[in-house]
PDB file with SEQRES, HELIX, SHEET and CRYST1 records, atoms N, CA, C and O in Angstrom:
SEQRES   1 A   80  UNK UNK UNK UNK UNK UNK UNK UNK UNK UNK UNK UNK UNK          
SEQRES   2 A   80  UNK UNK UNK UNK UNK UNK UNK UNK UNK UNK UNK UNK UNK          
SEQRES   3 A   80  UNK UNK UNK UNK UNK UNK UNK UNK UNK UNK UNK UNK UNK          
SEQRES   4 A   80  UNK UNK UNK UNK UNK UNK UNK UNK UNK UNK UNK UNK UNK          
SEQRES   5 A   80  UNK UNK UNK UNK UNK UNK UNK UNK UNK UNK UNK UNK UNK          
SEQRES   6 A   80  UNK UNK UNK UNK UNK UNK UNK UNK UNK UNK UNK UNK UNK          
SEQRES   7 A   80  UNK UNK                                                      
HELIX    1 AA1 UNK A    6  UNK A   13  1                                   8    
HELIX    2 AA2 UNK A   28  UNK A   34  1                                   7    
HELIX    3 AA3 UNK A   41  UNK A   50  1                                  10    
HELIX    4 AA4 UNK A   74  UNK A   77  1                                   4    
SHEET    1 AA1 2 UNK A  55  UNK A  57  0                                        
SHEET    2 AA1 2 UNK A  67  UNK A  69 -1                                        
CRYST1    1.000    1.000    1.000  90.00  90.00  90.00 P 1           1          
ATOM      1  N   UNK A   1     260.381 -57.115 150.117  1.00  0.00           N  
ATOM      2  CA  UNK A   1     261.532 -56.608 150.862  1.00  0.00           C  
ATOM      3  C   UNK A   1     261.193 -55.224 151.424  1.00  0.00           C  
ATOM      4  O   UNK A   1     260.536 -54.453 150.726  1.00  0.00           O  
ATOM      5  N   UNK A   2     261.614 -54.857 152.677  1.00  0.00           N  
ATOM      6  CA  UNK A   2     261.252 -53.655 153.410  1.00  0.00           C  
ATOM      7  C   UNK A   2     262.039 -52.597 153.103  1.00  0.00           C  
ATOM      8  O   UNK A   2     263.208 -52.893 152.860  1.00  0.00           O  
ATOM      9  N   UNK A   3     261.777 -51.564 153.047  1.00  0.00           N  
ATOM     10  CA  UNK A   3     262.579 -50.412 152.515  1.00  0.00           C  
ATOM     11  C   UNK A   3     262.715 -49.761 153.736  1.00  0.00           C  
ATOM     12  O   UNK A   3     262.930 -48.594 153.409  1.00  0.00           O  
ATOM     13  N   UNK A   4     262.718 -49.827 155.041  1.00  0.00           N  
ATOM     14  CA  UNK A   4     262.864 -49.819 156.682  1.00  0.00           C  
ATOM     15  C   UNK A   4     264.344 -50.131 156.566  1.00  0.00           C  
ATOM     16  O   UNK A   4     264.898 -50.722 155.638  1.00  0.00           O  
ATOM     17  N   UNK A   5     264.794 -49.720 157.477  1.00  0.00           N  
ATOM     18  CA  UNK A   5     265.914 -50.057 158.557  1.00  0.00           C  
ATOM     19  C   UNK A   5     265.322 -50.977 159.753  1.00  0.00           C  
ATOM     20  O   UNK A   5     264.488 -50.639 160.593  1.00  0.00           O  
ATOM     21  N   UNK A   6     265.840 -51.976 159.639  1.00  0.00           N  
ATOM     22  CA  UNK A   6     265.110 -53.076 161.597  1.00  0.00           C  
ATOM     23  C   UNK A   6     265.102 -51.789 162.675  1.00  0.00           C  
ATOM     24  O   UNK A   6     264.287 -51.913 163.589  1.00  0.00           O  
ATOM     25  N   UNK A   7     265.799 -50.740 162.674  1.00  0.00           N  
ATOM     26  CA  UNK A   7     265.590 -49.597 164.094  1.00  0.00           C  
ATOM     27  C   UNK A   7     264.255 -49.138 163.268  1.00  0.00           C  
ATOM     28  O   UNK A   7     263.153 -49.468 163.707  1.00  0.00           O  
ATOM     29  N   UNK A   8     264.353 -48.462 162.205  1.00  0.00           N  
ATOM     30  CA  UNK A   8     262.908 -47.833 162.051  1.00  0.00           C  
ATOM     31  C   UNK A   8     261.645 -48.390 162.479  1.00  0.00           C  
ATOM     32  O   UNK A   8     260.689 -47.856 163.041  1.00  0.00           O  
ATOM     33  N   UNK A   9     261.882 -49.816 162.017  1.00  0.00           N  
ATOM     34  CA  UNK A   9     260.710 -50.713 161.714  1.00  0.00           C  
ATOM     35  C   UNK A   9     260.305 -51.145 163.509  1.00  0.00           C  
ATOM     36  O   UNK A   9     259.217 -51.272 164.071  1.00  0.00           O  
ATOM     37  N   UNK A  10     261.175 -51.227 163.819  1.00  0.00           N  
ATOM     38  CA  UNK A  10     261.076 -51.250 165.577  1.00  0.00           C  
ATOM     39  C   UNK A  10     260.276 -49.718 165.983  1.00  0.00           C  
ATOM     40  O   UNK A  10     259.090 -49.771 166.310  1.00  0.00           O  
ATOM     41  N   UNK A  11     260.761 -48.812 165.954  1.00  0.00           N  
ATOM     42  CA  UNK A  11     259.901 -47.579 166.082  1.00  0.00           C  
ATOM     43  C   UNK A  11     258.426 -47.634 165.425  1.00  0.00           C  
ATOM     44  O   UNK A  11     257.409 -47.591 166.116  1.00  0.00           O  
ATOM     45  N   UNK A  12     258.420 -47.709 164.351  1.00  0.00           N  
ATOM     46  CA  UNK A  12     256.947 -47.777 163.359  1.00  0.00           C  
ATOM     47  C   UNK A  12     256.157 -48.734 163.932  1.00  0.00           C  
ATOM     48  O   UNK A  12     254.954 -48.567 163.731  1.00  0.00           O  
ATOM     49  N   UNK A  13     256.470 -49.700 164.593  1.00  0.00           N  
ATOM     50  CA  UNK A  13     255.345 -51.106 164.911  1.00  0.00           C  
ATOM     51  C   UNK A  13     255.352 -51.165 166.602  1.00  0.00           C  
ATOM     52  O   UNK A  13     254.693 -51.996 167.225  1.00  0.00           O  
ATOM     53  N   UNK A  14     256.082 -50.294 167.144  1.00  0.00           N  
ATOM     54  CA  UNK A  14     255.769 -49.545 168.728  1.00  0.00           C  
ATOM     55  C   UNK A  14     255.068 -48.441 168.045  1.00  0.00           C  
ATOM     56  O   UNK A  14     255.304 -47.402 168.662  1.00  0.00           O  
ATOM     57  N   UNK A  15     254.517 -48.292 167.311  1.00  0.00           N  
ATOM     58  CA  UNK A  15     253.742 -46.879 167.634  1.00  0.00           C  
ATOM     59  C   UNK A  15     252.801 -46.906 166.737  1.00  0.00           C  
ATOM     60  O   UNK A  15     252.319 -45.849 166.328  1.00  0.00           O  
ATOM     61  N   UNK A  16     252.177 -48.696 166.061  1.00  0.00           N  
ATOM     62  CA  UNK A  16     250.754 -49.059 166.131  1.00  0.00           C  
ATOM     63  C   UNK A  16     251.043 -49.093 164.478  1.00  0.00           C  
ATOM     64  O   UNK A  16     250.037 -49.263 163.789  1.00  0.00           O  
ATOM     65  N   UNK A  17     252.270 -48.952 163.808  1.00  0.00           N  
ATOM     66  CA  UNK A  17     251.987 -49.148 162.373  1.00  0.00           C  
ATOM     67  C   UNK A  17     252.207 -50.724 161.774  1.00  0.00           C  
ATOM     68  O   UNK A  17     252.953 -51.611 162.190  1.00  0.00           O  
ATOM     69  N   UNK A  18     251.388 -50.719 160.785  1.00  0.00           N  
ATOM     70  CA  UNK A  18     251.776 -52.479 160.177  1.00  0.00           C  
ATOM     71  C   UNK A  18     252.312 -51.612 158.427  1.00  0.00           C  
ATOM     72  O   UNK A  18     252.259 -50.430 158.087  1.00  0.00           O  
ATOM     73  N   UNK A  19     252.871 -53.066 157.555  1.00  0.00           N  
ATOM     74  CA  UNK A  19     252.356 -52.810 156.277  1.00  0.00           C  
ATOM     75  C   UNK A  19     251.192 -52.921 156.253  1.00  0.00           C  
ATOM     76  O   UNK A  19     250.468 -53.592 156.989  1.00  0.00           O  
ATOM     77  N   UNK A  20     250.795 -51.905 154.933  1.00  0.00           N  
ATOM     78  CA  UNK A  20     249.296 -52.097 154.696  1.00  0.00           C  
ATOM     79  C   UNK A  20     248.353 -51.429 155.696  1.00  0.00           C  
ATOM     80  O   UNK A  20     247.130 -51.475 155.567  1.00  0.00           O  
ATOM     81  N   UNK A  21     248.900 -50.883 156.576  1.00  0.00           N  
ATOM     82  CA  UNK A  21     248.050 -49.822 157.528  1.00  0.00           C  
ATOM     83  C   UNK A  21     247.410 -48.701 156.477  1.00  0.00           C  
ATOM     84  O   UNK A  21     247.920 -48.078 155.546  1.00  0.00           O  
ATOM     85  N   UNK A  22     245.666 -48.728 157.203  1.00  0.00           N  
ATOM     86  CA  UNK A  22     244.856 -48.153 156.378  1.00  0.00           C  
ATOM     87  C   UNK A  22     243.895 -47.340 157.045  1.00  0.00           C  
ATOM     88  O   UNK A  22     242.707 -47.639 156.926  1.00  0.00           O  
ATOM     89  N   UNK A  23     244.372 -45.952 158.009  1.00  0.00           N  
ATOM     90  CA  UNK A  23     243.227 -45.284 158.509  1.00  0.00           C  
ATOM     91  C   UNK A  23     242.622 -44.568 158.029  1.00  0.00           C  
ATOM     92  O   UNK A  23     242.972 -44.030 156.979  1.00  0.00           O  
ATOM     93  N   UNK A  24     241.178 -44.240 158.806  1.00  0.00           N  
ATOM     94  CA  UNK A  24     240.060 -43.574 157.773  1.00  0.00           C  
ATOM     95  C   UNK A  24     240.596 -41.582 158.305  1.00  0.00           C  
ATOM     96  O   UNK A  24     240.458 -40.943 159.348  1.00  0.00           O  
ATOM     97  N   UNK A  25     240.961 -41.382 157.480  1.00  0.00           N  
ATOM     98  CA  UNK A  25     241.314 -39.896 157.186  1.00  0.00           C  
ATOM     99  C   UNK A  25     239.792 -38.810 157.240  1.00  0.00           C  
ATOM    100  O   UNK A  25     239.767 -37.583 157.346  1.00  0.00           O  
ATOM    101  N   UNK A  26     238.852 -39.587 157.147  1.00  0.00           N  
ATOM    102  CA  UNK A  26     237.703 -38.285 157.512  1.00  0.00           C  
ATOM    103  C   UNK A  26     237.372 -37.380 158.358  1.00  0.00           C  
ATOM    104  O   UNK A  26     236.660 -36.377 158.315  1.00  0.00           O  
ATOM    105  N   UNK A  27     238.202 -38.053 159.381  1.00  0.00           N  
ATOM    106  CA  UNK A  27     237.880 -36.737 160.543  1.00  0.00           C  
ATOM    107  C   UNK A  27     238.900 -35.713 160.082  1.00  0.00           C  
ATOM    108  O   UNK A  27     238.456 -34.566 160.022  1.00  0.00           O  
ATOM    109  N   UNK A  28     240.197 -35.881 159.738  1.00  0.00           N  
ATOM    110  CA  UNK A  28     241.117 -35.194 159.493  1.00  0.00           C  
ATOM    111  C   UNK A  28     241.150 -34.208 157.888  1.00  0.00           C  
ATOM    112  O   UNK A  28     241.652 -33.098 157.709  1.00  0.00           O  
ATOM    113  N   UNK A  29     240.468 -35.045 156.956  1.00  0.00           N  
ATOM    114  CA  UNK A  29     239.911 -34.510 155.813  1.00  0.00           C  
ATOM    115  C   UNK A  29     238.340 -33.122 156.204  1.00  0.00           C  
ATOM    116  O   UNK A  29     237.995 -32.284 155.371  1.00  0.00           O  
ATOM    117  N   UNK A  30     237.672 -33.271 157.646  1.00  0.00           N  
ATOM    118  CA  UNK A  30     236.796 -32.633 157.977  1.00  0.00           C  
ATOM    119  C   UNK A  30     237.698 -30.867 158.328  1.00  0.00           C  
ATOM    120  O   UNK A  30     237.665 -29.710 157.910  1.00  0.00           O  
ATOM    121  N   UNK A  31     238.359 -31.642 159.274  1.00  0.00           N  
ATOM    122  CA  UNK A  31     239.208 -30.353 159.986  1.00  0.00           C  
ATOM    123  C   UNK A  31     239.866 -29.667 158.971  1.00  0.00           C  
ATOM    124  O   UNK A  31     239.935 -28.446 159.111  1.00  0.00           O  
ATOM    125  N   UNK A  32     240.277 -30.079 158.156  1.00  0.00           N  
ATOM    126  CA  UNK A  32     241.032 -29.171 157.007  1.00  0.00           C  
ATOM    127  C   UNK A  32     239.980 -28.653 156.196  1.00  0.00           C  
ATOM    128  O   UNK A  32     240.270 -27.553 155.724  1.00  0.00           O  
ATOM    129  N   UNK A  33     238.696 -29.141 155.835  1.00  0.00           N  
ATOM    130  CA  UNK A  33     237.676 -28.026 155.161  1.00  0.00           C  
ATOM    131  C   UNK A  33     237.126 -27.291 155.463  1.00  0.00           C  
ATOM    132  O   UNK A  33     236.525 -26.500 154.736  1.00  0.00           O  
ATOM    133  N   UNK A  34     237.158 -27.317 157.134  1.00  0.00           N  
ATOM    134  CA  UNK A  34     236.512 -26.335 158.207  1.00  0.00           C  
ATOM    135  C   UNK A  34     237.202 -24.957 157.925  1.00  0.00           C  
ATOM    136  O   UNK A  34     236.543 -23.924 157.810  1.00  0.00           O  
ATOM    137  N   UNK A  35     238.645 -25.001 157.813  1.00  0.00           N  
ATOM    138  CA  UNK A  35     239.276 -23.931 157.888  1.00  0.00           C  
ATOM    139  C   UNK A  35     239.782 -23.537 156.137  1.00  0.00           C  
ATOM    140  O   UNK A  35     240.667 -22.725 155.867  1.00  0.00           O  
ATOM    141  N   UNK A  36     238.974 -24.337 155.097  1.00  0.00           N  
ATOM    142  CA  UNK A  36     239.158 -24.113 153.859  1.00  0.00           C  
ATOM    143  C   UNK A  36     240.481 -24.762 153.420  1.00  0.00           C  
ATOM    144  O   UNK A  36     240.866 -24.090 152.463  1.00  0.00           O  
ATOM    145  N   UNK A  37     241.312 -25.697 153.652  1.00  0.00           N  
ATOM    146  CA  UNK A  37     241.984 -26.281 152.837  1.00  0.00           C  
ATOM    147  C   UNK A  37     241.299 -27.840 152.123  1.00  0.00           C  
ATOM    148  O   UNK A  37     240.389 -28.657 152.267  1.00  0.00           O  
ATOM    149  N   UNK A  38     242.020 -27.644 151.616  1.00  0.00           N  
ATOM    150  CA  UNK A  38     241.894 -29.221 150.531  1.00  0.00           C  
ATOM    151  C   UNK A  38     243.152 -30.461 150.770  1.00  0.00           C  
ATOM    152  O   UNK A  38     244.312 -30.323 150.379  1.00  0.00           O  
ATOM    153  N   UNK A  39     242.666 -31.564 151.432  1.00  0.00           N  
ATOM    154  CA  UNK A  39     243.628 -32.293 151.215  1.00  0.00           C  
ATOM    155  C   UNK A  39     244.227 -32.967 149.865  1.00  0.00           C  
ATOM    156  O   UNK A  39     243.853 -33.953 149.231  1.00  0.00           O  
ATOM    157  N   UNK A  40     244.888 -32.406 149.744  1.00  0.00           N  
ATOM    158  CA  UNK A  40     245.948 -33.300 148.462  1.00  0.00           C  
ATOM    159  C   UNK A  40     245.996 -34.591 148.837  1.00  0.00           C  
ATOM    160  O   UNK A  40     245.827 -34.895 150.018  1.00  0.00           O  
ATOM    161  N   UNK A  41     246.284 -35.702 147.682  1.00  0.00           N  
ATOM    162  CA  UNK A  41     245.910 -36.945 147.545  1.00  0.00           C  
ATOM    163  C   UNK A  41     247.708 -37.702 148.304  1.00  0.00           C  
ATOM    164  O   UNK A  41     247.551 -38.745 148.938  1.00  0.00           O  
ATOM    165  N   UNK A  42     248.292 -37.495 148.265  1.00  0.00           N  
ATOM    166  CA  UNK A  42     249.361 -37.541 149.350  1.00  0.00           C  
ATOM    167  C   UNK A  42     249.992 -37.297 150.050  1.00  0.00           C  
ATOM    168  O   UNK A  42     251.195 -37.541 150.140  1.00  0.00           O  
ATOM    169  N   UNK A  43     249.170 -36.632 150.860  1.00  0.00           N  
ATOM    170  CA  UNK A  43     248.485 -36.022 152.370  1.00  0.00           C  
ATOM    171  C   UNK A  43     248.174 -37.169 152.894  1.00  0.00           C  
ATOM    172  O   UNK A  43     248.766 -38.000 153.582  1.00  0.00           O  
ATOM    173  N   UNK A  44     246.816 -37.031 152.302  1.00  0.00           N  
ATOM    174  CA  UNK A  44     245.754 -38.235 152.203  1.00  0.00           C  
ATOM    175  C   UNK A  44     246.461 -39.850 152.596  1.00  0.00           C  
ATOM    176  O   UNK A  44     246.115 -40.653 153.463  1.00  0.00           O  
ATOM    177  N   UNK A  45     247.628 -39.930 151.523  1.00  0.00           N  
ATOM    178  CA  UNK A  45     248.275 -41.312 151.510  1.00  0.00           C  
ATOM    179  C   UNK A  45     249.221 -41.794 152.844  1.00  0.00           C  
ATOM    180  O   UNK A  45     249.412 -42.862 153.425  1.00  0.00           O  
ATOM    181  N   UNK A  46     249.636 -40.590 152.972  1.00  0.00           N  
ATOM    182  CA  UNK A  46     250.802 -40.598 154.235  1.00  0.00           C  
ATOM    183  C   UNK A  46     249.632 -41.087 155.660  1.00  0.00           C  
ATOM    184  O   UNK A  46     249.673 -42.125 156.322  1.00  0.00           O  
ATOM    185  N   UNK A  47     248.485 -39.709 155.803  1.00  0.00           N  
ATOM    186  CA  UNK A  47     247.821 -40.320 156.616  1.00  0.00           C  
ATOM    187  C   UNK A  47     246.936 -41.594 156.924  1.00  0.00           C  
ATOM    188  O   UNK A  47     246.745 -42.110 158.025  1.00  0.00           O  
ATOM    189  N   UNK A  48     246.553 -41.893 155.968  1.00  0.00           N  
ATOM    190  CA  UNK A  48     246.340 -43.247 155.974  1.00  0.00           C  
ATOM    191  C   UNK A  48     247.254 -44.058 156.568  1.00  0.00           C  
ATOM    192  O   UNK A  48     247.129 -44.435 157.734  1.00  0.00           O  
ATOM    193  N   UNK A  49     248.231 -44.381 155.815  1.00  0.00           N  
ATOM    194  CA  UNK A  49     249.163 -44.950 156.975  1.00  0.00           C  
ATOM    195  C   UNK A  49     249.652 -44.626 157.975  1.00  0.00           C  
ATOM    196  O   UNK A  49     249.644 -45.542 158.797  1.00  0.00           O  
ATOM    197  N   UNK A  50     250.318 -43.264 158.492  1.00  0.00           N  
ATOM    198  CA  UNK A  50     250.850 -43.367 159.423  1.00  0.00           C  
ATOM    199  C   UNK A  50     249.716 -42.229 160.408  1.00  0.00           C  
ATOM    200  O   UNK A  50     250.155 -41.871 161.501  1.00  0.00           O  
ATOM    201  N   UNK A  51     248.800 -41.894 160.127  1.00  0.00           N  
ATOM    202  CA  UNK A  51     248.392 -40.719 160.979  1.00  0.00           C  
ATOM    203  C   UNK A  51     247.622 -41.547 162.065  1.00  0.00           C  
ATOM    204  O   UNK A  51     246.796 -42.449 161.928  1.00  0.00           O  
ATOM    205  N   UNK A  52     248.329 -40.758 163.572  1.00  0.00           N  
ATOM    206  CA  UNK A  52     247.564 -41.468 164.206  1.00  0.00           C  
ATOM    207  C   UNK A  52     248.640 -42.022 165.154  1.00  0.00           C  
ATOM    208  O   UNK A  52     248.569 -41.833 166.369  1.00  0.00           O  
ATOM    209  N   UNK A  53     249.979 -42.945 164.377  1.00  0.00           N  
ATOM    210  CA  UNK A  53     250.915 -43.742 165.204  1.00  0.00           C  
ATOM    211  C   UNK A  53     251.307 -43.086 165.703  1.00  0.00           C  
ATOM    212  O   UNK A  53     252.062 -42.348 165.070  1.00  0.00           O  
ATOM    213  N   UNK A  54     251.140 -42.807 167.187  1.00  0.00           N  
ATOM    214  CA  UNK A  54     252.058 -41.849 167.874  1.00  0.00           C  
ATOM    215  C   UNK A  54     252.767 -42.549 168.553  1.00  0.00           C  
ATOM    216  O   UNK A  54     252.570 -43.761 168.634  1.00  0.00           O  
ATOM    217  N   UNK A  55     254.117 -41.694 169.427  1.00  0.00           N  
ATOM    218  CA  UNK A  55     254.997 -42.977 169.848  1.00  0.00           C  
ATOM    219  C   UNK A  55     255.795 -41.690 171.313  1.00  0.00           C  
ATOM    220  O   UNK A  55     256.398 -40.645 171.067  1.00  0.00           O  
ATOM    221  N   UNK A  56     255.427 -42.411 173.051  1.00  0.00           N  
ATOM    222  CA  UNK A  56     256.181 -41.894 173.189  1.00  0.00           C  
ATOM    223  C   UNK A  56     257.472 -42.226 173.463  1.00  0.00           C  
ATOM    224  O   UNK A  56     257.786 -43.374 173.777  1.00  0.00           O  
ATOM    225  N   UNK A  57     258.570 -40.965 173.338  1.00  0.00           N  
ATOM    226  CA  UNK A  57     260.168 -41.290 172.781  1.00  0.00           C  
ATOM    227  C   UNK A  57     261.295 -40.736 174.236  1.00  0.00           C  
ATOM    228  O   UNK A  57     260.988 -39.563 174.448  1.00  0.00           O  
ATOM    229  N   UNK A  58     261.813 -40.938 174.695  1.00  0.00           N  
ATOM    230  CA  UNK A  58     262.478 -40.393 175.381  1.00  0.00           C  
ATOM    231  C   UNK A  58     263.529 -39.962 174.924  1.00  0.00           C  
ATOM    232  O   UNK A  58     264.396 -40.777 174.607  1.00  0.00           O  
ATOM    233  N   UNK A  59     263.796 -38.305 174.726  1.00  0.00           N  
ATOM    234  CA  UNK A  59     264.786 -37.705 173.851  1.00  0.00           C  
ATOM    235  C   UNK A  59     266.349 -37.818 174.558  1.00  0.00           C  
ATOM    236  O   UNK A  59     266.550 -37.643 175.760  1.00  0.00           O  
ATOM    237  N   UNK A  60     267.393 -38.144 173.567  1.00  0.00           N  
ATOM    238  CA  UNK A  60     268.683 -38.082 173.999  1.00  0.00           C  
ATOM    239  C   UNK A  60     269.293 -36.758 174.681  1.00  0.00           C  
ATOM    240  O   UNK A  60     268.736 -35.709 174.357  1.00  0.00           O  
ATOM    241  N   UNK A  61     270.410 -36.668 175.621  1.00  0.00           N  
ATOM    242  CA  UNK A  61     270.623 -35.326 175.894  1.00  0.00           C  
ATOM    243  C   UNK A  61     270.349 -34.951 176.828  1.00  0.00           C  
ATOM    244  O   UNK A  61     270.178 -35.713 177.779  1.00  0.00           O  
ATOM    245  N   UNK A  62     270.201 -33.649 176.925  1.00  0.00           N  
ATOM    246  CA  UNK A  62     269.631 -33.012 178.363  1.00  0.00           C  
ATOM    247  C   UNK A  62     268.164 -32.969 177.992  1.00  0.00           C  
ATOM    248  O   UNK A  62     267.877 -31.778 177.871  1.00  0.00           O  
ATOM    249  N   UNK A  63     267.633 -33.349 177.874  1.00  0.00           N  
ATOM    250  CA  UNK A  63     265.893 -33.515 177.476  1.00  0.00           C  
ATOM    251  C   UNK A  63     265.279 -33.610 178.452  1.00  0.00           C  
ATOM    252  O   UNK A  63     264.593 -34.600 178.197  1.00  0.00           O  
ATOM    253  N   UNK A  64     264.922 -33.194 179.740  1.00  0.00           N  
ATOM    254  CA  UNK A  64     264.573 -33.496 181.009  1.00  0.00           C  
ATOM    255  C   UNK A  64     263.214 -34.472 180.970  1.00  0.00           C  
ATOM    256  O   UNK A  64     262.914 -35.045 182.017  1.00  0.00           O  
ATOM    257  N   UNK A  65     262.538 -34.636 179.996  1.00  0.00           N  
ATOM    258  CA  UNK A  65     261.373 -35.179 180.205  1.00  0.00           C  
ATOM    259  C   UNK A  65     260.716 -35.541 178.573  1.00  0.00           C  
ATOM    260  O   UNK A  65     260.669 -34.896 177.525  1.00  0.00           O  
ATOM    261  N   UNK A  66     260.260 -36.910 178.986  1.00  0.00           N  
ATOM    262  CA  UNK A  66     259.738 -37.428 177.595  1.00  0.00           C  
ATOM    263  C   UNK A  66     258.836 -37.114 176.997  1.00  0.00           C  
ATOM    264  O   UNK A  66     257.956 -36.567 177.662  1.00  0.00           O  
ATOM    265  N   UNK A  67     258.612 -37.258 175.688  1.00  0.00           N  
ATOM    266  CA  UNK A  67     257.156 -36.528 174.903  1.00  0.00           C  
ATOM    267  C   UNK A  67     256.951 -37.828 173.689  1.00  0.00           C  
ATOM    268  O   UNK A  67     257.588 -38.792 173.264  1.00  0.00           O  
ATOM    269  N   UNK A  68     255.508 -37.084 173.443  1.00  0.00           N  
ATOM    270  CA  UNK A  68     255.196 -38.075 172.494  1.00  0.00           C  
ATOM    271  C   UNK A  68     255.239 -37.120 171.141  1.00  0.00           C  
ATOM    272  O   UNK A  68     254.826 -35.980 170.925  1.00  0.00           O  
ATOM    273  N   UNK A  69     255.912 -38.082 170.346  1.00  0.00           N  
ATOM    274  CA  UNK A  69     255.675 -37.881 168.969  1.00  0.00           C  
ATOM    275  C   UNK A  69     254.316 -38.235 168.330  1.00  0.00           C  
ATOM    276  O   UNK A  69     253.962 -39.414 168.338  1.00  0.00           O  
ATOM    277  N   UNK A  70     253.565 -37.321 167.798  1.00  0.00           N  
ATOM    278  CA  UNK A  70     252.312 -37.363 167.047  1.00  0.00           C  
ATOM    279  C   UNK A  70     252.467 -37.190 166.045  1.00  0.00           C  
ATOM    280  O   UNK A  70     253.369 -36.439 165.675  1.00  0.00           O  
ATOM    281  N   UNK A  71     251.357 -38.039 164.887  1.00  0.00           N  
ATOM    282  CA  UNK A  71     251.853 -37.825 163.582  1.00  0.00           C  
ATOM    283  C   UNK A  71     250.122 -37.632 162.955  1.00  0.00           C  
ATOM    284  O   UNK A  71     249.502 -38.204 162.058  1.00  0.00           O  
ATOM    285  N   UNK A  72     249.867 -36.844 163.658  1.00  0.00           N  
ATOM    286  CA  UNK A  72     248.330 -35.990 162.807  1.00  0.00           C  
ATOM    287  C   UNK A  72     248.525 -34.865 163.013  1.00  0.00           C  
ATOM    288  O   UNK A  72     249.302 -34.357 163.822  1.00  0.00           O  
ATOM    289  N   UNK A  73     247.487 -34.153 161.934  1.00  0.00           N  
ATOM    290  CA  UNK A  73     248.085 -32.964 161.305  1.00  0.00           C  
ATOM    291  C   UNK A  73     246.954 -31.940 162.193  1.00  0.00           C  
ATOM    292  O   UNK A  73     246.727 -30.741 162.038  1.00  0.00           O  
ATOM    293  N   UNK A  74     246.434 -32.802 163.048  1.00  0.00           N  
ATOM    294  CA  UNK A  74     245.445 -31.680 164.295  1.00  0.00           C  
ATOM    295  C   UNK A  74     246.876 -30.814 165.351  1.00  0.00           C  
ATOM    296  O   UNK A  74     246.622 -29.790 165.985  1.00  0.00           O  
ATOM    297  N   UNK A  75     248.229 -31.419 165.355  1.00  0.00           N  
ATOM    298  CA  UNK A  75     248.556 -31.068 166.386  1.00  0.00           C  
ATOM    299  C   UNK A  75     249.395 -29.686 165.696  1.00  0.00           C  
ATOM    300  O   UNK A  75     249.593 -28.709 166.418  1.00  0.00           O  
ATOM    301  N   UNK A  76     249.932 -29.688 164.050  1.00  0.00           N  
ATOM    302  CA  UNK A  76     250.473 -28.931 163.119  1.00  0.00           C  
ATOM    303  C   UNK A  76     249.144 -27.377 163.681  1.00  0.00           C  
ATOM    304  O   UNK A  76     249.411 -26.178 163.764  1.00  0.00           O  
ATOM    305  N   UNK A  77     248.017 -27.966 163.910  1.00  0.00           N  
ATOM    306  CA  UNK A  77     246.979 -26.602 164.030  1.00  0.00           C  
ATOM    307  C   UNK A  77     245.991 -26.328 165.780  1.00  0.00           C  
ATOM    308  O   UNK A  77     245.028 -25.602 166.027  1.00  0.00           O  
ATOM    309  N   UNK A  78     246.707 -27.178 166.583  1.00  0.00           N  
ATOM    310  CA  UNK A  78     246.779 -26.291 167.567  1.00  0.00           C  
ATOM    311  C   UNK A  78     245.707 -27.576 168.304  1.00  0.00           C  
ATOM    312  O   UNK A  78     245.356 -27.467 169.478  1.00  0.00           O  
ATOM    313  N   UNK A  79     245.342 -28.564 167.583  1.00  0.00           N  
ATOM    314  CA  UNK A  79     244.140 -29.421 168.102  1.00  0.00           C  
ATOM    315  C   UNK A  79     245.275 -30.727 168.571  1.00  0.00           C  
ATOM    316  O   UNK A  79     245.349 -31.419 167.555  1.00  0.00           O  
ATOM    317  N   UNK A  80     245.847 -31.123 169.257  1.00  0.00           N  
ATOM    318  CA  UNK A  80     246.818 -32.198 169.112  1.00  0.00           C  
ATOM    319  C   UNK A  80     246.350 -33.387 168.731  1.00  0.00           C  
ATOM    320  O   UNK A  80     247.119 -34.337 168.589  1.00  0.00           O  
TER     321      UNK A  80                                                      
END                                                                             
């Protein structure tokens, strides 16, 4: 049983995620030792699954223009 909402799960699988999604975190485990951090092991877990699914969203509102949501932690440090 999915612990999703059908809207989430519609968002998550437009923007390249499955269950059981399993990416390789080394480039992203690289960039964080470059600058001396340590990835913690659920860091690690989150990116595996979701790092990577980006999705673009067209925001509600006066939002004049759409963007993409990224979910790697290059864009948190200036590398998107």
């Amino acid at each position: 049983m999915s612990e999703w909402s059908p809207q989430v799960l519609e968002v998550l699988e437009a923007s390249g995620w499955a269950a059981g999604r399993q990416v390789d975190t080394a480039g992203w485990r690289s960039m964080f030792e470059a600058v001396g951090i340590v990835m913690h092991d659920a860091a690690e877990a989150f990116l595996q699954e979701f790092g990577g699914a980006d999705r673009e969203h067209r925001w509600p509102g006066n939002q004049p223009r759409p963007g993409t949501i990224r979910t790697g932690p290059g864009v948190g440090m200036g590398r998107g």
